[in-house]
N, C-alpha and C positions, 0 to 999 in steps of 0.2 A: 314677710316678717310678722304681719299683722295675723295672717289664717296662723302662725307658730304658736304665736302669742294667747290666742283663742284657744288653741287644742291643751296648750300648758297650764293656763286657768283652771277651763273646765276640768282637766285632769286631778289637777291640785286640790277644785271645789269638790268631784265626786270622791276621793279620797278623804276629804276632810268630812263628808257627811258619811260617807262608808266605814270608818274610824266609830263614831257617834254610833250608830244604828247598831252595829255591831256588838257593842260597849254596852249596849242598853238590853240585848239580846244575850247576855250573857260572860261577854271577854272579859278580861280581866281589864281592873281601871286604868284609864290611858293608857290599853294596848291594843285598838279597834285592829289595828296593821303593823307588827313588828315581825320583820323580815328574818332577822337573828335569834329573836324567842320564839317565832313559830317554828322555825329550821330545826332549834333546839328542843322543843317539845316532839318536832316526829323523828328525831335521834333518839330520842330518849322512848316513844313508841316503842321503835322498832329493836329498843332493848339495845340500844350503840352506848348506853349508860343508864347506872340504877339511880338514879334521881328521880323517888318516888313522887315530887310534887310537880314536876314539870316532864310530863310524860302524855301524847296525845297526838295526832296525824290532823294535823292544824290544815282543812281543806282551801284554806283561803290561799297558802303557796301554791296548792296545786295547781287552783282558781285560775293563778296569775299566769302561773308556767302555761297553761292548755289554751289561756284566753288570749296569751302575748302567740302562740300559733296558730289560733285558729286567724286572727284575722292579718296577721304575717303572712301566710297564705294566702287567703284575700285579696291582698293585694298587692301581691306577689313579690312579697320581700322576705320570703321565708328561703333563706340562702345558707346552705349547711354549710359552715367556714370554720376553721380551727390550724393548731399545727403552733402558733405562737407561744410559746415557752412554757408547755405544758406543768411543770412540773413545780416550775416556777409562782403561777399562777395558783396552783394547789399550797402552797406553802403562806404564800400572801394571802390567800384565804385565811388558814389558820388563823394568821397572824390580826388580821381585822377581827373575826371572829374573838379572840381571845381581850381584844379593846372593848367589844361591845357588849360582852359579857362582865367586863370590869365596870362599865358603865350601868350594867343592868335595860340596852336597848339600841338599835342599829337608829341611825341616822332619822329612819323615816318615824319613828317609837320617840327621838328626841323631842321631833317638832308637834308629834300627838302630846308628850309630856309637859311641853310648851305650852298650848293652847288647853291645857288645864289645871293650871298655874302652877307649876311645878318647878320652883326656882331652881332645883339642882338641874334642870337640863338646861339651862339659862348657861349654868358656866360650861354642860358641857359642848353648849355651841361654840362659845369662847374655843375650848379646845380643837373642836372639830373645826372652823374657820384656821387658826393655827396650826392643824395638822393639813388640811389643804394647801394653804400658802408652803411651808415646809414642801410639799409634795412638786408642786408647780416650778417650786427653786431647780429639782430633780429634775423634773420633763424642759425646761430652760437650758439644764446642761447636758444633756443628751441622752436621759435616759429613754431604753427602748426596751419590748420583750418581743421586738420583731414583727415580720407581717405574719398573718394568717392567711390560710391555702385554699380552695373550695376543696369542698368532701362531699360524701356521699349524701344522697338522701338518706340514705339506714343511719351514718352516723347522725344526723341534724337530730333526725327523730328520739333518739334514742332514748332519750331525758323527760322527754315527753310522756314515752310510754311506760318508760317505768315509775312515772307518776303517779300515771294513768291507773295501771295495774296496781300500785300501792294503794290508792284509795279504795277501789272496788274490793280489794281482799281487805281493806281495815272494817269496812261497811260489808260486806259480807263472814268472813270470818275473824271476828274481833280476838276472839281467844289468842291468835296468834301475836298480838300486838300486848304491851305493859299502857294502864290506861292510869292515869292520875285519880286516886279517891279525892284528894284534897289538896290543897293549890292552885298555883295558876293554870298548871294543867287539866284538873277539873274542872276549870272556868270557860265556858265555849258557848258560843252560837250553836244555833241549828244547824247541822251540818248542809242540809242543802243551800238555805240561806248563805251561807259561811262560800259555799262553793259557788255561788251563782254568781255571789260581792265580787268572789275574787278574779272569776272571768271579765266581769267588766272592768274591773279596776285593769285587771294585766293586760287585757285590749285595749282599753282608753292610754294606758303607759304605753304600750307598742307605737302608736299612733304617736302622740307624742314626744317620743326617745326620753319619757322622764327619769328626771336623777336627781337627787339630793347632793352628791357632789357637783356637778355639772352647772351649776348657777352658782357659785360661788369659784368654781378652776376657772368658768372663760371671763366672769370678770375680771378677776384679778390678772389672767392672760391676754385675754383680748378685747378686755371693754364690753363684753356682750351681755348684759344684763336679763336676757329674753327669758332665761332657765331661772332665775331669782322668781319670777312673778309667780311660779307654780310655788316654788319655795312658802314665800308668804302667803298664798290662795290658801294649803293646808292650815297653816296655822291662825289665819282666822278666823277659816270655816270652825276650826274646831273651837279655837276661843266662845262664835259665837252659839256653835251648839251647845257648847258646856253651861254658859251663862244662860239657854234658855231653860236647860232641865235642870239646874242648881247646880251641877257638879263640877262650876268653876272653883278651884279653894289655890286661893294665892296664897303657897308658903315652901319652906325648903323641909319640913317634919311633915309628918303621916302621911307622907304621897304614897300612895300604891303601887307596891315592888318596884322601889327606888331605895338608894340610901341616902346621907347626907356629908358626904366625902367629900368634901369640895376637891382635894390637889386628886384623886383617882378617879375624878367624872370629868374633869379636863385630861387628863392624861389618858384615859379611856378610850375618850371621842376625838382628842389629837392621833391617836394610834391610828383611829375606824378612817380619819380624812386622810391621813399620809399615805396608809396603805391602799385605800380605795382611789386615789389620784393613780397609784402606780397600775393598776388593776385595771384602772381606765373609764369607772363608772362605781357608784355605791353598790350594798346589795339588791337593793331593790331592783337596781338595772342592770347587773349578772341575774338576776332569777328572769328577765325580760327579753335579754338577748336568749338567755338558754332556751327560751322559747321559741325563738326566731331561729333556732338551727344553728346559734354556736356552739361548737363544740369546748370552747376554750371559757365558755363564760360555764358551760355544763361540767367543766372539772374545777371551774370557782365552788360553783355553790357544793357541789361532793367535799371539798375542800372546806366550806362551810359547816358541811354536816358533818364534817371528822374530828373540825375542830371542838363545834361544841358538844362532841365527846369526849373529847380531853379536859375542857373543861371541867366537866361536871364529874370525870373518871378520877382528876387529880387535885381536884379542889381551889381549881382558878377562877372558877366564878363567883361573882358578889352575892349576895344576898339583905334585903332590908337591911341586916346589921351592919353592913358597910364590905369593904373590901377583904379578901384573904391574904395574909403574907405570900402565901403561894402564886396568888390574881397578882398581888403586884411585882414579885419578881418576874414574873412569864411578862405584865407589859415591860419593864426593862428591857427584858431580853428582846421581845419583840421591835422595840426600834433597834436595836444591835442588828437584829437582821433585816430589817427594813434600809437601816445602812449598810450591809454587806452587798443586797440584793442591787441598791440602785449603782454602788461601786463597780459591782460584777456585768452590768447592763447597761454602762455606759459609755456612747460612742460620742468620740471629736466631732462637734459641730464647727 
């Protein structure tokens, strides 16, 4: 428990200064690591939607995707599995994806927003802890999306390499890609920098199964507090980096690409937890496992990037001004199917 608890810190601390470095290198404010904005920024690259300000091949996912196999690998846990309710799983993506774009930020983006005082993600932890518990009620009563099968090595890889392949043609033939003049997606690190962070970060996460829902499902399931401590590690690496280079500012106005919606940044990030419980891990640990050869965590995040094309194709994402009418009937409807999905997936215990 104790070497867990070490690997979960460290991970936590190089995230929270990986965040920081990042940030100061160019990212947009409190977004050193945002799982669902960079997802959404290389949809929007590769032309999956015309959202001229968040458009860019964000190499820190790659980072994570190639850095969670290479030492998957390693040490010998890179095991290509899938078959668990494919389609199902794609659809739940959507549906998280569409909370966190209401939100303006995936789970891991909350706790960076956090730790540079950003009171609107304050409520949306509120939420996202309430969409968790919500989710655990589910898995309590029998929800399941089945076991997964071993597969191929061709299939394990296959998300890897068309990572792989994505960034080498964004870095060699740019033309082919939509690049942000202005906005967040103009806002970037050094690309290698940006890719080197994101290899260690997604090996230091492999290593220690990190998750942003996972410290919060097994306490409240199992008493097991281990997953919280990385929890906290981020947030007050990042507190205290912020407060060294000044760009701590405690308030709920002028946070950077946030809004100040209170009932849509809990309802948001209630959505990202419920759905992310059923899913079995946050995005950051779908982008982790897809590393490691699942197949079923590799149709989440395709399911992530579909979604936030829809997003941005049909006008369900927030923007500083606050939420769209459109953002918030899609999260309505989204627990509607989030209660369809755990109805249709649940077996007598």
């Amino acid at each position: 428990m104790k070497k867990r608890n070490f690997w979960v810190i460290l991970t936590g601390v190089v995230i929270g200064v990986a965040a920081i470095v990042l940030t100061a290198l160019g990212n947009p404010g409190n977004m050193g690591f945002c799982i669902a904005c960079f997802i959404r920024d290389t949809s929007g690259a590769m032309k999956l939607h015309t959202a001229a300000a968040v458009q860019y091949v964000r190499p820190e996912i790659i980072g994570m995707i190639l850095g969670a196999m290479i030492v998957s690998m390693l040490t010998k846990e890179f095991k290509p599995r899938g078959g668990s309710s494919p389609m199902t799983r794609f659809v739940l993506a959507v549906v998280v994806m569409v909370g966190a774009l209401m939100f303006l930020g995936c789970p891991l983006r909350m706790m960076l927003r956090i730790g540079g005082g950003d009171l609107n993600a304050l409520v949306g932890l509120v939420g996202f802890i309430a969409g968790i518990f919500v989710g655990t009620l589910w898995l309590r009563g029998g929800f399941t999306l089945k076991r997964a099968y071993a597969q191929s090595m061709t299939e394990g890889l296959m998300l890897p390499i068309i990572v792989a392949v994505l960034m080498v043609l964004s870095a060699l033939l740019p033309s082919l890609f939509a690049f942000s003049e202005s906005g967040p997606g103009a806002a970037h690190a050094p690309l290698l920098i940006a890719l080197g962070i994101g290899l260690v970060v997604g090996g230091l996460c492999q290593r220690a199964r990190f998750c942003t829902v996972a410290g919060n499902r097994d306490a409240m399931m199992f008493k097991d507090f281990s997953m919280l401590w990385g929890f906290l590690a981020v947030i007050v690496t990042t507190i205290v980096g912020n407060l060294i280079l000044g760009k701590f500012h405690l308030s709920f106005a002028d946070q950077p690409v946030a809004h100040t919606d209170g009932l849509w940044n809990f309802l948001g990030m209630a959505l990202v937890g419920w759905g992310s419980v059923l899913l079995g891990g946050c995005p950051l640990r779908q982008v982790i496992l897809a590393g490691e050869g699942n197949s079923d965590a590799a149709i989440t995040v395709t399911g992530f990037v579909f979604g936030a094309a829809i997003c941005h194709n049909f006008g369900l994402a927030s923007s500083g001004n606050g939420p769209t009418v459109n953002g918030m009937i899609a999260v309505v409807a989204g627990f509607v199917i989030l209660v369809l999905i755990g109805l249709f997936n649940r077996e007598r215990i």
